[in-house]
VOFIDREN-400407 format. One record per residue (C-alpha): residue number from 1; x, z, y. Coordinates in steps of 0.1 Angstrom, whole numbers, plus 5000, padded with zeros to 4 digits. Layout:
<recs>
NUM	X	Z	Y
...
</recs>
This chain:
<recs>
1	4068	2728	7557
2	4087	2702	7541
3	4072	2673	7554
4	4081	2692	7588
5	4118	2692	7583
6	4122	2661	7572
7	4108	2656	7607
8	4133	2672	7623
9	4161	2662	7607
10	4147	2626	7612
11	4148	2630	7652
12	4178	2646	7656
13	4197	2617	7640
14	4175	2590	7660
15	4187	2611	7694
16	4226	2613	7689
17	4245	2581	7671
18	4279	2589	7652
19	4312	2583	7677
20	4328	2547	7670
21	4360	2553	7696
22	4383	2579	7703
23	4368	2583	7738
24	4335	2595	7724
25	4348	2618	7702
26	4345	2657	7722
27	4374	2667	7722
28	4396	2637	7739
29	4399	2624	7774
30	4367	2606	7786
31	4385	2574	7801
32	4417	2553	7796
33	4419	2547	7835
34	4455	2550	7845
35	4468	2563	7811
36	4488	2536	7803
37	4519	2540	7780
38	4509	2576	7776
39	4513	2598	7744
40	4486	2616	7727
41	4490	2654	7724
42	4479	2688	7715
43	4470	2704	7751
44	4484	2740	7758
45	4450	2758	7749
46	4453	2742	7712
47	4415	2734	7716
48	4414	2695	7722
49	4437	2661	7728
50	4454	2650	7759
51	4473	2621	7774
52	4509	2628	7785
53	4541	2609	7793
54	4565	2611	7772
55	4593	2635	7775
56	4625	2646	7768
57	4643	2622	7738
58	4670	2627	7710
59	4705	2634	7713
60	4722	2609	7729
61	4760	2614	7716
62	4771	2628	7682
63	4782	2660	7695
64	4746	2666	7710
65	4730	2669	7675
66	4726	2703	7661
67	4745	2703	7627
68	4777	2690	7635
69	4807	2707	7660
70	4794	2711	7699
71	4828	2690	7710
72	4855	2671	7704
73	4885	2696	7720
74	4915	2706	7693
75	4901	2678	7666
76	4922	2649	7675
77	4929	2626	7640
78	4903	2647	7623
79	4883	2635	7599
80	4846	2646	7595
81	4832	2662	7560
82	4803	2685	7550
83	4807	2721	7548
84	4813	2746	7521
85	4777	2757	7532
86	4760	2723	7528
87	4747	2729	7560
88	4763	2711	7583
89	4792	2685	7595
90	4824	2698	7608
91	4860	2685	7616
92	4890	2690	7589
93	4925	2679	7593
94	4930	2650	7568
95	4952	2647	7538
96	4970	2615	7524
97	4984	2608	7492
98	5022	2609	7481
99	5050	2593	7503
100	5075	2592	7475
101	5076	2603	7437
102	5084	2637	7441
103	5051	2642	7455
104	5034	2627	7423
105	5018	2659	7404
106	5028	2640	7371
107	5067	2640	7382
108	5094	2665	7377
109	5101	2679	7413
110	5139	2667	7415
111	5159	2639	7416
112	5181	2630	7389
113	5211	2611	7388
114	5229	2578	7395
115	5216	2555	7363
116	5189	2576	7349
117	5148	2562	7345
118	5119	2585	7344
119	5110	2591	7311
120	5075	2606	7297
121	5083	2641	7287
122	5052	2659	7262
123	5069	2696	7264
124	5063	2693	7305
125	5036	2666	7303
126	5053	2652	7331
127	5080	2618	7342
128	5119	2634	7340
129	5146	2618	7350
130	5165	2610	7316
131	5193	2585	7302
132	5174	2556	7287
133	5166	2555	7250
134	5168	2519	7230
135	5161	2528	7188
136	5172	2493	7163
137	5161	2486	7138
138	5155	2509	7112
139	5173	2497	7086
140	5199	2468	7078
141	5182	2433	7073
142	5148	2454	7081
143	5126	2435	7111
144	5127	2454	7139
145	5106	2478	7147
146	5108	2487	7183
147	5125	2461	7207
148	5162	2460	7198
149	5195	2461	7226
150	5204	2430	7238
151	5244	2428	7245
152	5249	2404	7270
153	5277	2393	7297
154	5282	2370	7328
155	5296	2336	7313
156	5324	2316	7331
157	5291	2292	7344
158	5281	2327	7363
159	5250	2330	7343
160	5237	2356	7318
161	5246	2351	7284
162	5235	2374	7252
163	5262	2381	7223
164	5256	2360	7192
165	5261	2372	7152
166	5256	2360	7119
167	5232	2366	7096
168	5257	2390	7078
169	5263	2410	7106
170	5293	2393	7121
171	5300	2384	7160
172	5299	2344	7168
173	5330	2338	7187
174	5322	2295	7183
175	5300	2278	7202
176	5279	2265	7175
177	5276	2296	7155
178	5285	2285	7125
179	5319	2294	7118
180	5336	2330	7125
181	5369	2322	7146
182	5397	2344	7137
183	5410	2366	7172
184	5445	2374	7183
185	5457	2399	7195
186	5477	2431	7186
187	5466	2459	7171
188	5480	2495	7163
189	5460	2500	7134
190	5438	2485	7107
191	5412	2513	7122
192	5406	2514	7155
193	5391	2547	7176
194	5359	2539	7196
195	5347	2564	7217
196	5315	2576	7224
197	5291	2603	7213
198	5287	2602	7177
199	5286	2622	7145
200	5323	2630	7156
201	5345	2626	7180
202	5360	2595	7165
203	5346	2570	7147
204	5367	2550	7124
205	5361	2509	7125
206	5369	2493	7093
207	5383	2457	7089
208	5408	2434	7077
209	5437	2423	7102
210	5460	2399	7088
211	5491	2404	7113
212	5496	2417	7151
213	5489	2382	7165
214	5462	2361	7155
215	5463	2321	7152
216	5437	2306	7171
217	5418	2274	7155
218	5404	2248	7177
219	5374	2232	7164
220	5368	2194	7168
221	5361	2180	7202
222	5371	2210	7218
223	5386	2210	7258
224	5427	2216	7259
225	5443	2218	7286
226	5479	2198	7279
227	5511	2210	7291
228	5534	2191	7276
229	5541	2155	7259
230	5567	2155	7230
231	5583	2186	7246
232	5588	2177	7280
233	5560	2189	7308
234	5530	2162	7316
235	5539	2141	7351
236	5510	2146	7371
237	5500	2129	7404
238	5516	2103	7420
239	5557	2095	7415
240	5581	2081	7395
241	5582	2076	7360
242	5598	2102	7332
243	5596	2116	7297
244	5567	2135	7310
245	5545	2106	7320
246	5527	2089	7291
247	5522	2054	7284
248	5488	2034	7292
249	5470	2000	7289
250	5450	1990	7312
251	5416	1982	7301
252	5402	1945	7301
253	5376	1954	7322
254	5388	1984	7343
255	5369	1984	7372
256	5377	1976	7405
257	5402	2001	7419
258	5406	2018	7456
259	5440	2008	7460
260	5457	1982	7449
261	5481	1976	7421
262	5515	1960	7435
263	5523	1928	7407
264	5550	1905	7404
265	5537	1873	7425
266	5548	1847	7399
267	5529	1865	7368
268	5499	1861	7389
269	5471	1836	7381
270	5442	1832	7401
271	5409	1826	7388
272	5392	1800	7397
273	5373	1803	7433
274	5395	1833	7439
275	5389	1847	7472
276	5428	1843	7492
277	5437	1858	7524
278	5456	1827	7537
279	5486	1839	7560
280	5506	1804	7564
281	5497	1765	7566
282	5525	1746	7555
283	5549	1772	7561
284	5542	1786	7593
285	5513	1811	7605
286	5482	1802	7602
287	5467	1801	7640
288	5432	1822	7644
289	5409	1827	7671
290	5410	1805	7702
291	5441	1788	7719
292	5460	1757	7723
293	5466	1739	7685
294	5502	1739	7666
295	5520	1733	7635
296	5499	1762	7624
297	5461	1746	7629
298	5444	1734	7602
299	5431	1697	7611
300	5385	1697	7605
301	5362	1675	7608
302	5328	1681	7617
303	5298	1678	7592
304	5275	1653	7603
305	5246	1675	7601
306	5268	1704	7618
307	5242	1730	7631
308	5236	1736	7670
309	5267	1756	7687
310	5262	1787	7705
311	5290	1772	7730
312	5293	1741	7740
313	5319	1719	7730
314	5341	1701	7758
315	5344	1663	7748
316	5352	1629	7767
317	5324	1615	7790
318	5326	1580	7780
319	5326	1589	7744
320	5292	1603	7750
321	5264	1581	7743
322	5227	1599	7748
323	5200	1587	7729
324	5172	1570	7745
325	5144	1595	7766
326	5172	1626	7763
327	5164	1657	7778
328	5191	1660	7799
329	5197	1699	7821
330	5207	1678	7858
331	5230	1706	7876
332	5240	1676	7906
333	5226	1652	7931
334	5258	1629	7942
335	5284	1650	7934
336	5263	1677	7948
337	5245	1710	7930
338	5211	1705	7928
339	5187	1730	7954
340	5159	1739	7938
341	5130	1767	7953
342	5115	1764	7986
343	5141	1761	8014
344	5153	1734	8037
345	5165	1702	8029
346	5204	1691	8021
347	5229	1672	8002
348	5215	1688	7963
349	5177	1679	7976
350	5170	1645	7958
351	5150	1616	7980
352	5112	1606	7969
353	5086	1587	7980
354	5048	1593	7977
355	5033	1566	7961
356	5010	1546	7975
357	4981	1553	7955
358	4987	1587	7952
359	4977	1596	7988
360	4947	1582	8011
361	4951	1562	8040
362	4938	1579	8068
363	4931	1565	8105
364	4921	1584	8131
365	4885	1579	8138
366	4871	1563	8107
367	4860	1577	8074
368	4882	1571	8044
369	4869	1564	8012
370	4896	1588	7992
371	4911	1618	8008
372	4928	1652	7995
373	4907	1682	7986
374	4915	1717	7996
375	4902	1751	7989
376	4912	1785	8005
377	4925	1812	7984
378	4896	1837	7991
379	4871	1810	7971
380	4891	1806	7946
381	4875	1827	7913
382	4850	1848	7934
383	4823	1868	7925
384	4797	1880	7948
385	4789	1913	7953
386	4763	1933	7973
387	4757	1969	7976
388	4720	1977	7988
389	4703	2013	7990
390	4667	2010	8007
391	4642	2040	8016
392	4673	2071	8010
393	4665	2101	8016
394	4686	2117	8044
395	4698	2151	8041
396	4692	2179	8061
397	4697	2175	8101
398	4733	2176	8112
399	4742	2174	8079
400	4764	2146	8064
401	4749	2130	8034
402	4766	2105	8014
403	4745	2075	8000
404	4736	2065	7969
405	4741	2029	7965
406	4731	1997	7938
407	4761	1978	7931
408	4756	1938	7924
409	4779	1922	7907
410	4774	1885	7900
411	4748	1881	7876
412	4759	1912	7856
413	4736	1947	7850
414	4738	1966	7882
415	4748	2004	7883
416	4750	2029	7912
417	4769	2056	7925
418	4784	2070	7957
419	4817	2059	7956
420	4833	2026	7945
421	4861	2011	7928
422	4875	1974	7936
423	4891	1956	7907
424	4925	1963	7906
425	4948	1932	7922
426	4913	1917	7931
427	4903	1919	7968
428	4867	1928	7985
429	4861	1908	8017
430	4832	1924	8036
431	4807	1893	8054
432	4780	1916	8064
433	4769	1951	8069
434	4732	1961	8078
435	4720	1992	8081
436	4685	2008	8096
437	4667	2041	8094
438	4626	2045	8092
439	4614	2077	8113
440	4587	2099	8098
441	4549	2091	8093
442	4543	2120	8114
443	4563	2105	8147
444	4592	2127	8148
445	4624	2113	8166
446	4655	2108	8152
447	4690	2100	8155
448	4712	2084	8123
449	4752	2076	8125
450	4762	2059	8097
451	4799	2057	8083
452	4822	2032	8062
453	4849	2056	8047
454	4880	2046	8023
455	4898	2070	8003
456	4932	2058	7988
457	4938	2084	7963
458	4903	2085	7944
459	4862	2090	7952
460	4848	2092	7987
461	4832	2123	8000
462	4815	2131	8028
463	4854	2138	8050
464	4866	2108	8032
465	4891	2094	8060
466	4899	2060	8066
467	4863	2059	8089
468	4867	2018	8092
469	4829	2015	8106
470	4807	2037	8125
471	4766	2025	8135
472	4741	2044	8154
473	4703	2040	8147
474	4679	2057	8167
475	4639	2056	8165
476	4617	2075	8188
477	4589	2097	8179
478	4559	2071	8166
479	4554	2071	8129
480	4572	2051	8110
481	4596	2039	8137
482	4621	2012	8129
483	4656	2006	8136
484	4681	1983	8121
485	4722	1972	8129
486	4733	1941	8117
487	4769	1937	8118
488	4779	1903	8108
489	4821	1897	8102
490	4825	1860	8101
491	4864	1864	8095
492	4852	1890	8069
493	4870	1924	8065
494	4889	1927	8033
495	4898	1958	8010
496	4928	1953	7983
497	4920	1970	7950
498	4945	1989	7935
499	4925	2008	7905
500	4929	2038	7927
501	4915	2032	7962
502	4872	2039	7968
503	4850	2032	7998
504	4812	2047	8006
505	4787	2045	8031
506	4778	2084	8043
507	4754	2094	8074
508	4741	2121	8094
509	4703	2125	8106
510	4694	2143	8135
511	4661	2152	8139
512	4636	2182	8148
513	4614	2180	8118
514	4604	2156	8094
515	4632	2137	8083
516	4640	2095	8081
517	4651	2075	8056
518	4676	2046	8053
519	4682	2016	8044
520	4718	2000	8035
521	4733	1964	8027
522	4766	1957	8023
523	4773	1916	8015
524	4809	1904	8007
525	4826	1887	7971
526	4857	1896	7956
527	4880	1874	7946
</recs>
């Protein structure tokens, strides 16, 4: 019997191998066959799995969830909060702390008056309005305990100056401090009242007060203003002399003044190279600036190394003797002004005479040996340059297309583009233009009308107007027709650059299918 169900069990596990994917498994769907981006669920029998799209999805705005209020209606400029419950969100009207001290909780709830401070009161535990409080010190000559009053006053500067005293106790009227300056003034009494809140209602001042009116000592240095000299008022400003004005010396070396001090001319000794404002020569006026001479013109005489005159001086011809090879400004020809520039001949046009080695010989019908050589503007300084473009690809037919060209200049790098710039003040004279178009391999006719266009204000586009050139290629319908214009100017056509003005080559293909392409040459110099 045992060897038996060993048996048994031994088949039944060779028979049926253990599931390795979630298809095999009983109790899900067989096949993944068009199940794709489905969910797995529970079915509706609770007995196996399914596939299913997915449904339905979370809230999408706040007031969708279920915890918190179903809409916004009456909660403007709420804020939200948790409820008393804990359960859930709702919307509460939100509070703000204190606009002004009265709506601090540790502040009496009134104002006080004009002058008073908050002060800290313990019986309320609160700020009260209150007249301020200074304590001195606590005794005399003690330090001070707690920060003592300062007695201060605007000074005369208009700044803030605090009341002085002495060591003993005694107010510093001096500005050193070191001294105590009697006062004057009159008083009723050796004691005076001074009111205030006190013990009582008066409080007696002791003191010692030698008589009604004080003399006042001035200390050394001090600033007096002086009203009189020996008894009689000070002069002040300008005037006349008096008892009042006081006697001076001038300084030996008072400085220079703004006005001048009238003297008595025959005191006066001038330094030596005194600076004098001469009036008269000999008596009479001195003569300035220019005029005819008098008894008043001083007689010169020129230094011999007198530096070049602005103006010219007027002197006798014959006393003028040039030196040899001077430069000499001719403005006659026999009493005649001198013509100069381009113009006819006439009395200011001097003679002269080629000479006669400076000129060939020439006789008609035989070869001279010297002659003169010329050269036309247009060679002078040029620079060839040629503008090519070969195998371009048309555009579409109809359509106008403009062509990219090489530019060659001289011997420099080329570059390309579709529109050009001459050098400004530099002309462009045009000796040749060639131009051809090569149908398509396939044989497919074709029509090309090429176009020279200018534009004076900047780059040329396919509307560009001046149209100075127009040529018309045409190939028929064998592959790889060809077609060419040559269009020699022997005059040559010229173009003055100004920095601004461009020209281009554009053209337009028409064709069925299969487009051409083109070839372009333009050959000129600038110069």
């Amino acid at each position: 019997m045992k060897r038996f169900s060993l048996l048994l069990v031994a088949a039944t596990c060779f028979g049926q191998s253990t599931p390795d994917t979630f298809l095999r498994l009983r109790d899900t769907p067989s096949s993944y066959a068009s199940q794709a981006l489905k969910f797995v669920r529970v079915n509706a029998a609770a007995n196996a799995l399914e596939f299913t799209s997915a449904t339905g999805g979370g809230a999408t705005v706040f007031t969708g969830l279920g915890d918190v209020p179903a809409s916004y209606t009456g909660a403007s400029l709420k804020t939200v909060r948790v409820n008393a419950g804990e359960t859930a969100l709702e919307f509460v009207t939100s509070t703000t702390g204190a606009t002004s001290t009265l709506g601090l909780t540790d502040v009496f709830g009134s104002h006080g008056t004009n002058g008073q401070i908050l002060i800290w009161d313990t019986g309320t535990s609160k700020y009260v309005p209150g007249d301020p409080i200074v304590s001195g010190p606590a005794a005399e000559g003690a330090a001070p305990v707690n920060n003592p009053v300062w007695v201060a006053g605007k000074g005369a500067d208009g700044f803030i100056h605090s009341v002085r005293t002495a060591n003993d106790g005694t107010v510093r009227v001096d500005p050193s401090g070191t001294t105590t300056q009697p006062v004057s003034g009159t008083f009723w009494q050796a004691t005076q009242p001074v009111s205030g809140t006190f013990w009582q209602a008066t409080q007696p001042v002791s003191g010692t007060f030698w008589q009604a009116t004080q003399p006042v000592s001035i200390s050394g240095n001090q600033a007096v203003n002086q009203a009189q000299v020996a008894g009689t008022t000070v002069d002040t400003n300008s005037g006349t002399k008096s008892a009042g004005t006081q006697r001076v010396v001038i300084a030996t070396d008072q400085p220079q003044l703004t006005n001048k001090i009238l003297v008595t001319p025959d005191s006066v000794a001038l330094p030596a190279n005194q600076s004098v404002n001469v009036n008269q020569v000999a008596g009479t006026a001195a003569d300035t600036n220019s005029g005819n001479k008098s008894s008043g013109t001083l007689r010169v005489v020129l230094a011999t190394d007198q530096p070049a005159l602005t103006n010219k001086l007027l002197v006798t011809p014959d006393s003028v003797a040039l030196p040899a090879n001077q430069s000499v400004n001719v403005n006659q020809f026999g009493g005649s002004a001198v013509v100069t520039g381009t113009g006819a001949s006439g009395a200011g046009v001097p003679r002269v005479t080629v000479s006669n080695d400076s000129a060939p010989t020439l006789t008609k019908g035989t070869q001279g040996s010297v002659g003169y050589s010329t050269q036309d503007l247009k060679d002078a300084g040029r620079t060839a340059v040629i503008y090519y473009a070969t195998a371009a690809a048309s555009g579409t037919t109809g359509t106008e297309t403009a062509i990219t060209l090489t530019k060659a200049s001289g011997t420099s790098a080329t570059s390309t583009g579709t529109s050009f710039v001459i050098t400004s003040g530099k002309r462009y004279r045009i000796q040749q233009l060639l131009v051809s178009a090569v149908g398509h391999a396939t044989g497919t006719t074709q029509a090309t009308t090429f176009a020279f266009r200018i534009n004076t204000a900047g780059a040329v586009t396919t509307t560009s107007t001046p149209v100075v050139w127009k040529g018309r290629v045409q190939t028929p319908a064998t592959s790889l027709a060809y077609q060419q214009i040559s269009f020699p100017i022997p005059d040559g056509y010229e173009i003055l650059g100004d920095g601004t003005l461009q020209f281009g080559i554009t053209a337009n293909a028409v064709f069925t299918t299969n487009a051409p392409t083109w070839d372009v040459t333009i050959v000129g110099f600038e110069y």
